[in-house]
Every structure is written in structure tokens, then in C-alpha cells.
N, C-alpha and C positions, 0 to 999 in steps of 0.2 A: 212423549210427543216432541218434544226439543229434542231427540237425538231422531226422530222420523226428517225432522224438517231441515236439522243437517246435512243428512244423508240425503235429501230429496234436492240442495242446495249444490252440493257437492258434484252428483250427478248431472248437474245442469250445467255448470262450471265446467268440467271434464267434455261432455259432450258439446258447446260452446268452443273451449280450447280444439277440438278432435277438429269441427268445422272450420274455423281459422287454418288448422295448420295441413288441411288436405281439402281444400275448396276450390284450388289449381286442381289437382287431380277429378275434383267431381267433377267441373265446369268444363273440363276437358280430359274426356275417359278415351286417352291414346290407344290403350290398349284394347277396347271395342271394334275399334277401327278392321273391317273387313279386306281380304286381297284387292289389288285392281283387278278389273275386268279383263279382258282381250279388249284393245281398242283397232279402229281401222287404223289401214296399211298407212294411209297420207295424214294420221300423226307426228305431230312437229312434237320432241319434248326438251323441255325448256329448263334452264335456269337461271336466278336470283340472287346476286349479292344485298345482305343488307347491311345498311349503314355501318352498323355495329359488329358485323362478321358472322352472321349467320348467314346459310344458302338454302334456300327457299327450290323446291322442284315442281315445276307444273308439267302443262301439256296444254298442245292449242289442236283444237281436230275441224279443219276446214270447212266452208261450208258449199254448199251449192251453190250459191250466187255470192260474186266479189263486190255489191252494192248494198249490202247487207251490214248491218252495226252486228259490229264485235260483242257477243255474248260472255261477260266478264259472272263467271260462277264462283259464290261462297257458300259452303256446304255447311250442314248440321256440325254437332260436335263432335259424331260418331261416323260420319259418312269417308268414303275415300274418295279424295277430290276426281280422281282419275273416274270413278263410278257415276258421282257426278257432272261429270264432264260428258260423259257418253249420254248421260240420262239425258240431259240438255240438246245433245246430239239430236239425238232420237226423236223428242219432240218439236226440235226447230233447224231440220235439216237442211233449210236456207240459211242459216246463220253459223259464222265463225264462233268457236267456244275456247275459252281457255279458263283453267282454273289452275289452283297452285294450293298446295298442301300447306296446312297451317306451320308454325315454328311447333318441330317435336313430333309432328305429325310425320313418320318414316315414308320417306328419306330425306325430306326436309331438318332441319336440325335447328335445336335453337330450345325455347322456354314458351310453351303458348299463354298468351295472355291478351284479356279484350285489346290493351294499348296495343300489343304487338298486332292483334287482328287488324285495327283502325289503319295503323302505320302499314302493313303491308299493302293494306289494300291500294294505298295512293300510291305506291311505289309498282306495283304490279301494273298497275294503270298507267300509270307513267311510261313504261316500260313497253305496253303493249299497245298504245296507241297509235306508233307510226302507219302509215298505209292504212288505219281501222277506220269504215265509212262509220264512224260516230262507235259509240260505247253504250251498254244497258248494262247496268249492275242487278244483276238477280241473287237473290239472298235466302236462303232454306235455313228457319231457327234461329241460331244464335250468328249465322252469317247473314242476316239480313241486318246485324250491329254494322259489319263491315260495307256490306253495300250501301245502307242509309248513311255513314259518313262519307263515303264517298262521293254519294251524292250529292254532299252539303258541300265539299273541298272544292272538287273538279266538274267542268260541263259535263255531264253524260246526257245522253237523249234522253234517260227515265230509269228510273230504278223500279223493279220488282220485286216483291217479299212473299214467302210463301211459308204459313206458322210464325207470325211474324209477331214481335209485343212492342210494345212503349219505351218500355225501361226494363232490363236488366236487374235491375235493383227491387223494382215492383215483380219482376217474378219470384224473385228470391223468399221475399214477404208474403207473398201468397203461397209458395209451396212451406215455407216454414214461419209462420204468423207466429210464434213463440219465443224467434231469435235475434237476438240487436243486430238485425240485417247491418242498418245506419252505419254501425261502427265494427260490422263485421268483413262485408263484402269489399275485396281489392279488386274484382274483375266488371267496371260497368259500364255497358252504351244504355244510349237513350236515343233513339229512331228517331221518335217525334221533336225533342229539340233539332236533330240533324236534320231534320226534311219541313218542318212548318212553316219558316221563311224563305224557301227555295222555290223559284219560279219550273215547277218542274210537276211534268206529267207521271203518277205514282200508280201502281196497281197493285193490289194485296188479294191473297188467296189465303183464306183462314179456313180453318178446320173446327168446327162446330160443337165438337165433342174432343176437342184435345184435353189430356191428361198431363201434358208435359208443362205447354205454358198454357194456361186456361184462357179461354174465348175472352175474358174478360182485357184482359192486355192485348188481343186486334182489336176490340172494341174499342179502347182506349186510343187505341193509335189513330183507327177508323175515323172515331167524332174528335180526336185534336188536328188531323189531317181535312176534313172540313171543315172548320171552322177557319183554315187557314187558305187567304185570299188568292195565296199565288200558286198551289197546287190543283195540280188538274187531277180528281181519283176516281177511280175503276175499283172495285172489288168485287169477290166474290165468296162466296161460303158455302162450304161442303161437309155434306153430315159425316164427319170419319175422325177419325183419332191425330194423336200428332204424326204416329211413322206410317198407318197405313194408307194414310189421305194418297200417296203418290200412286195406291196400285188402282183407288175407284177409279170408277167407269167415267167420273166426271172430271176427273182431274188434266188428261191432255187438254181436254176443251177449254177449262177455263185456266191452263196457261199460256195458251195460244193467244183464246181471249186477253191477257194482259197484255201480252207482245206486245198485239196489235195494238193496243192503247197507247202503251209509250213508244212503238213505232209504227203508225198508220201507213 
């Protein structure tokens, strides 16, 4: 029995150690990452010095109307910002869009990490506000980390999140309730501290049956996001999973629907 519960000891340890030392890799699975699409002809494509000497690559795809807030896109962990950026396109065809590949995300270059995430996004913003009638952070999964601090740092008209959770940290625990999250995890945002004192119009689109981050984390973010005096929020929830929510029949509508909220 004492050599069963060594070995049972052992294997937890090993598997513990395994998550530590490849937790950059899950949190950011580079290699997932799909070709870019064909984008339109009046594609601008861009780049990004950072502070520290990485070069960041985006793309900005015009939009219909030059009275339009600038469409500031952070994609999934697995998405290509460029597919993103069209997908945006597609849906808010009056709006300028630009997105930028994470660090490590090819042809971007660099080490990805939540900090790095947080940190580009104000720099990107930065960067792209000249001539931009006002700014919307819209955020897919674990980029709704970056557009929610964004939203906490800089004016933007309104931040959008679409599979959106609380904490970082709180998914972690709930996809693995068995492991010293606490003192495991290096990579975390937390949304809701970023956006609960921010005088700012928010809309979230949650996915009812997600499997990735569970309903339970937009919920979360939902009821601490009302309960907070100076946001104005919009939601909506749709019966679909975390990836195929984008293809339902209800999904343009109710991200139109948020637009509109935080730009009426």
C-alpha cells in the first residue's frame, strides 16, 4: 500500500512538474494556428516595434464609413489574427479593423505571454489611434484578457468580449480542480478587476455550452460587471460550444447587437 501511494505521489509530482514547465505552450498552442485567409485589395499591413525588441505584424482592412471607431481585434489562442481581422470585416463592414499577431505568433516574433498580451495591446492602441474616430476593443477567449485591460488603461468607446471569463486563473481551476493552480499558473488576466471601476459601456457574448472556458466564468464576469455602478452592459448568450459559437445562425446578430451598444 505505501509503495501504491508512492507511486500515486510520484505521478502527481511528474505531471505537476510536466504543467509548469509546458503551460506557455498549452496557453498558447502556436502551432494550431491556421494559414491567413486572402484578405481585400485595400489592406494596409503593418508593423510593431516593441519596447524590448520584438516586431509584432498586423494588418488594418478599411472600412466603409471614415466616422466609424476603429475595430481594435484580439483573437483566441489558436486563431490567425489576419482570419480574424477579415472575420470582423465581414461582420462590421462599416468599421476600420486592425489586429496584430501575438509575440510568436508567425511572423510576429517574440515569447507569448498574458504580460506580453496586456503590454501589446496598449501599444498597438497607441499606435493606431491617430485619425481613429474613437477605438472598440473586441476580445475572442483569452484575447478578451487583452482587450479588458485595455479598456481599464486607455479611453476606448467600449470593449466587447465574445467567450469571455473573469480570471484566467479561475479557468485554470476549473479545467484542472486537482492542481496548485495558485502557485502553478505564470500566465493571468482577470477581466473583471480590469473593467468593474471603469466608466464604460461593455457587451459580452457567451456561449452556453462552452467546453473550453465554462459558462460559469461569463457568468462570473456577467454578475461582477453589474454589480459595478459605472458600467453600462449588454449581453447576450447563445446555445453553442466555445469554437463553433462563430458559425450559429445567431451569432452576426448578436455581435452587431454589441456594436451597437458600445457604439450607438
Amino acid at each position: 500500500m505505501l509503495k501504491l501511494v508512492l507511486v500515486a505521489v510520484a505521478l502527481y509530482v511528474l505531471i505537476v512538474a510536466l504543467l509548469a514547465a509546458f503551460q506557455t505552450s498549452m496557453i498558447f498552442p502556436r502551432s494550431l494556428v491556421g494559414p491567413a485567409p486572402p484578405l481585400p485589395d485595400r489592406t494596409e499591413r503593418l508593423t510593431l516595434d516593441t519596447p524590448d525588441g520584438d516586431l509584432l505584424h498586423g494588418v488594418r482592412i478599411p472600412g466603409r464609413r471614415d466616422d466609424t471607431a476603429l475595430l481594435l481585434g484580439f483573437g483566441g489562442n489558436a486563431w490567425n489574427a489576419e482570419s480574424m481581422a477579415l472575420f470582423l470585416h465581414q461582420h462590421a463592414p462599416d468599421h476600420p479593423v486592425a489586429a496584430f499577431h501575438f509575440r510568436g505568433y508567425a511572423p510576429s516574433i517574440g515569447t507569448p505571454s498574458a504580460q506580453a498580451l496586456r503590454d501589446d495591446a496598449v501599444l498597438i492602441h497607441d499606435h493606431m489611434t491617430d485619425g481613429a474616430a474613437g477605438v472598440i476593443a473586441v476580445g475572442f477567449s483569452i484575447g478578451g484578457g487583452a482587450a479588458a485591460h485595455l479598456g481599464a488603461v486607455r479611453d476606448v468607446q467600449g470593449v466587447v468580449l465574445v467567450t469571455p471569463f473573469d480570471n484566467l486563473r479561475n479557468v485554470a481551476r476549473d479545467s484542472m480542480p486537482w492542481a496548485p493552480v495558485k502557485w502553478l499558473l505564470r500566465h493571468d488576466m482577470d477581466p473583471l478587476t480590469d473593467l468593474r471601476d471603469r466608466p464604460l459601456p461593455v457587451a459580452i457574448v457567451a456561449a452556453s455550452n462552452d467546453e473550453v472556458i465554462g459558462i460559469a466564468r461569463a457568468d462570473a464576469l456577467i454578475s461582477g460587471l453589474k454589480d459595478a455602478d459605472r458600467v453600462t452592459l449588454h449581453t447576450a448568450r447563445i446555445a453553442a460550444r466555445h469554437n463553433d459559437i462563430y458559425s450559429h445562425p445567431e451569432f452576426g446578430g448578436a455581435l452587431r447587437a454589441a456594436l451597437r451598444h458600445v457604439a450607438p
